[in-house]
C-alpha positions in Angstrom: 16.6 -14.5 31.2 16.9 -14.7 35.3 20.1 -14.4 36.5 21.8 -16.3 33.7 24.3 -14.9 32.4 24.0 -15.5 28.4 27.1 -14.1 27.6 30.4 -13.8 29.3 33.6 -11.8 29.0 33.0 -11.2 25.4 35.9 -8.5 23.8 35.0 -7.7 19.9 36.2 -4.9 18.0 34.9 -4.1 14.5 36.5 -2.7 12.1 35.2 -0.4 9.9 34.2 -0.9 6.5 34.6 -5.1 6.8 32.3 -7.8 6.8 32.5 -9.6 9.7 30.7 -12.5 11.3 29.7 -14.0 14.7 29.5 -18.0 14.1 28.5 -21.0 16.7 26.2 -23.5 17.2 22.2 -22.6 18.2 22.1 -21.4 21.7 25.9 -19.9 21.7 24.7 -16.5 22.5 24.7 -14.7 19.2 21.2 -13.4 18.8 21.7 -12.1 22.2 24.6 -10.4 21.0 22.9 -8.8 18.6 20.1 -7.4 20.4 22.4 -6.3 23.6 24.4 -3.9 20.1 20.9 -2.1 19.2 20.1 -2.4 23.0 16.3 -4.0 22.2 14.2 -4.5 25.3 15.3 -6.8 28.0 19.3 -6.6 26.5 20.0 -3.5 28.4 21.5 -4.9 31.6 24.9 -5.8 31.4 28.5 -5.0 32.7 30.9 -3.1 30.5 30.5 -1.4 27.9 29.4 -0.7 23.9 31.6 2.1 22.4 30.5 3.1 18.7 32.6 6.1 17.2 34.6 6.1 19.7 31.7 6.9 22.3 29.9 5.2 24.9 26.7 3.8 23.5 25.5 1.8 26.2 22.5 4.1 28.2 21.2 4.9 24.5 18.1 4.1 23.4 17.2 2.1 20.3 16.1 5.2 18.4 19.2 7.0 19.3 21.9 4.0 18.4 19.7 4.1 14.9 20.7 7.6 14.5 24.1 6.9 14.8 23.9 4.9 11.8 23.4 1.2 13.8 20.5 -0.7 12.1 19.5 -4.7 12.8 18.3 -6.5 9.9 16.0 -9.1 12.0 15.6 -13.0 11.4 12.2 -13.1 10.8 11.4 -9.6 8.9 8.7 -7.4 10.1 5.2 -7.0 8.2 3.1 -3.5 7.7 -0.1 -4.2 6.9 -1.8 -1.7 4.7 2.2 -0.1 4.1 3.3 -0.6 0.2 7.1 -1.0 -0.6 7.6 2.5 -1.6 6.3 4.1 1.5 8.3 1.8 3.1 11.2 2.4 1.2 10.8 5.6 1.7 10.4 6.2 5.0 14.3 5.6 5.7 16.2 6.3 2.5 18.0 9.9 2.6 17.2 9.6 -1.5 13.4 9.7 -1.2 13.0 10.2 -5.3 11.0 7.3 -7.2 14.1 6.9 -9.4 16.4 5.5 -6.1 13.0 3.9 -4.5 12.9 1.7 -8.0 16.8 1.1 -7.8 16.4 -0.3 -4.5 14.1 -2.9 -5.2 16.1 -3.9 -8.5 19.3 -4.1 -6.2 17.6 -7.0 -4.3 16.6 -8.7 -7.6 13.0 -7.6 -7.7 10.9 -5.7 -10.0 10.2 -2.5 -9.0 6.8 -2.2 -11.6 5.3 -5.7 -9.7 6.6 -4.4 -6.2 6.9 -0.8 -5.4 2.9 -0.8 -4.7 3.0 -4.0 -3.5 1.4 -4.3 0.8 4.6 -5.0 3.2 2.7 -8.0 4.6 1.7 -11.5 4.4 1.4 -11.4 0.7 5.2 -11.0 0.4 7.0 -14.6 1.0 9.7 -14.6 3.9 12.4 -14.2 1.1 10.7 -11.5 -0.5 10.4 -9.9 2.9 13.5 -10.0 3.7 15.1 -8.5 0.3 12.8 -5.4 0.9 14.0 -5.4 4.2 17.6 -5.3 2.6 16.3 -3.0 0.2 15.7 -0.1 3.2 19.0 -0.9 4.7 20.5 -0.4 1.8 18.8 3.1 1.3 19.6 4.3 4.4 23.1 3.9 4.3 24.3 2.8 7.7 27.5 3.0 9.7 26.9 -1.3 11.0 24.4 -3.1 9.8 23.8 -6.4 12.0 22.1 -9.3 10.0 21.0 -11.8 11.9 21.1 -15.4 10.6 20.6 -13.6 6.9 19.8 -17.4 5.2 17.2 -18.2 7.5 14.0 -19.4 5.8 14.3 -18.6 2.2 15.5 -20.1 -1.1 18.9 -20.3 -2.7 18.2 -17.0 -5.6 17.1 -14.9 -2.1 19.8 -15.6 -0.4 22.5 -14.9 -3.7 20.6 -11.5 -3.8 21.2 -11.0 0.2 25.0 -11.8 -0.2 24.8 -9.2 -3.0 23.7 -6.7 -0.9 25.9 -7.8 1.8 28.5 -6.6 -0.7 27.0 -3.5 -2.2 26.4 -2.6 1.7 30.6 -3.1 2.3 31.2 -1.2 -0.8 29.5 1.7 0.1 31.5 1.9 3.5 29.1 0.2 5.8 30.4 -2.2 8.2 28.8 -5.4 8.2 28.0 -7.8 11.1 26.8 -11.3 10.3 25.5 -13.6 13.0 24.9 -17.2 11.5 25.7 -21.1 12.3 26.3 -21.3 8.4 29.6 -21.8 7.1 28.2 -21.0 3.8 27.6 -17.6 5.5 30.6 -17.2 7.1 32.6 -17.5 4.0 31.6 -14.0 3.2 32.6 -12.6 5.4 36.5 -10.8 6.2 37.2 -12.1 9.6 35.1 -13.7 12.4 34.2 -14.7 16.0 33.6 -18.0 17.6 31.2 -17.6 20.2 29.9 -20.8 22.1 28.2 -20.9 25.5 28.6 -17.4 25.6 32.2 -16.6 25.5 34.4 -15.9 22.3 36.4 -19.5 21.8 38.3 -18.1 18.2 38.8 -14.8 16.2 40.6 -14.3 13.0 40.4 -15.2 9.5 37.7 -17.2 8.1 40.1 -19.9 7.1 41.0 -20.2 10.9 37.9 -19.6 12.5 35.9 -22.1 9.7 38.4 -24.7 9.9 38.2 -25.1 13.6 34.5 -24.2 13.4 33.8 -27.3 11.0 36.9 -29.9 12.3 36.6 -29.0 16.4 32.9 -28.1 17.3 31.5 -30.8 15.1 32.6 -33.7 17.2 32.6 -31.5 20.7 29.6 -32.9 23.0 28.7 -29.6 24.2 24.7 -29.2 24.4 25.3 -26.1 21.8 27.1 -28.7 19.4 26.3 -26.9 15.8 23.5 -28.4 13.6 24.7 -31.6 12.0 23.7 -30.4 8.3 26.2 -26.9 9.0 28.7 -28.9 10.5 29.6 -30.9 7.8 29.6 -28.7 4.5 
């Protein structure tokens, strides 16, 4: 990254308990957003400050923001090789009993009898992969979840079980952080951000922020213009 500054000036406040979403065109800043909240390598060095709780969370370590209850539910999920579903599964729910393991997986529109055993790996589609990723978060029962760009690479039924964990995750009190150039996306969410070039352009309800998301930023000749096939729907 140099000394470019990817992101500038940017003020958010979530609240609790609410879907919200981060929407702009491809190189707006939002992945970088995303890593600089669960404070991955090479996002650590900024001015200002994170605040979770209440609390400073900035010098914290990724291990120590996911013990707050912060988790990052990547574009492109991670593979195990040799590590089946359940293990998996397992390894992060605070119900570790077969009986919420197999109501996981059925939560993210899979069956548990052809999956739980199944290899986390490259026998799982990108889809698949990414509802058992859903399927941990989901056990584990998180403060914020950040998802970012949750419809990337998969199929229409994978991303209708993703929104439906989306909302099973608000239901059961997490708070939900979407980062997408989708409007389809965005429409699931409460309330949302505008972020181009770095900086937050609009904030408010979806009806606001998608209207001027679709009618301004489609004809702006800004190298992050969004991707014709978003701007238009």
């Amino acid at each position: 990254m140099g000394n470019k500054a990817i992101l500038n000036n940017v003020s958010m406040e979530l609240w609790p308990g609410y879907v919200h979403a981060v929407v702009g065109p491809n190189g707006a800043g939002k992945s970088t957003l995303a890593s600089t909240i669960m404070g991955l390598s090479g996002y650590t060095h900024f001015t200002g400050d994170i605040r979770f709780d209440g609390k400073s969370i900035r010098g914290l370590s990724i291990d120590k923001r996911a013990k707050k209850g912060i988790t990052l539910a990547w574009q492109e999920p991670a593979r195990f090789e040799g590590l089946t579903i359940n293990s998996f599964l397992r390894a992060g729910a605070r119900d570790k009993s077969i009986k919420n393991i197999s109501n996981l997986i059925e939560l993210v529109g899979l069956s548990p009898d052809e999956y739980i055993n199944r290899a986390v790996d490259t026998t799982l589609s990108g889809g698949e992969r990414k509802r058992i990723e859903l399927a941990s978060i989901l056990g584990m029962k998180p403060k914020l979840v950040i998802m970012d760009e949750p419809d990337s690479g998969i199929d229409v039924e994978a991303l209708n079980r993703i929104f439906d964990a989306i909302r099973a995750l608000r239901e059961n009190g997490s708070t939900v952080l979407l980062i997408t150039h989708s409007m389809t996306v965005l429409e699931k969410a409460d309330h949302a951000f505008l972020l181009c070039d770095g900086k937050i352009f609009k904030k408010g309800s979806i009806e606001k922020v998608s209207a001027f998301y679709a009618d301004e930023c489609a004809s702006c000749d800004h190298k992050n213009k969004p991707i014709p096939e978003y701007a238009d729907e």
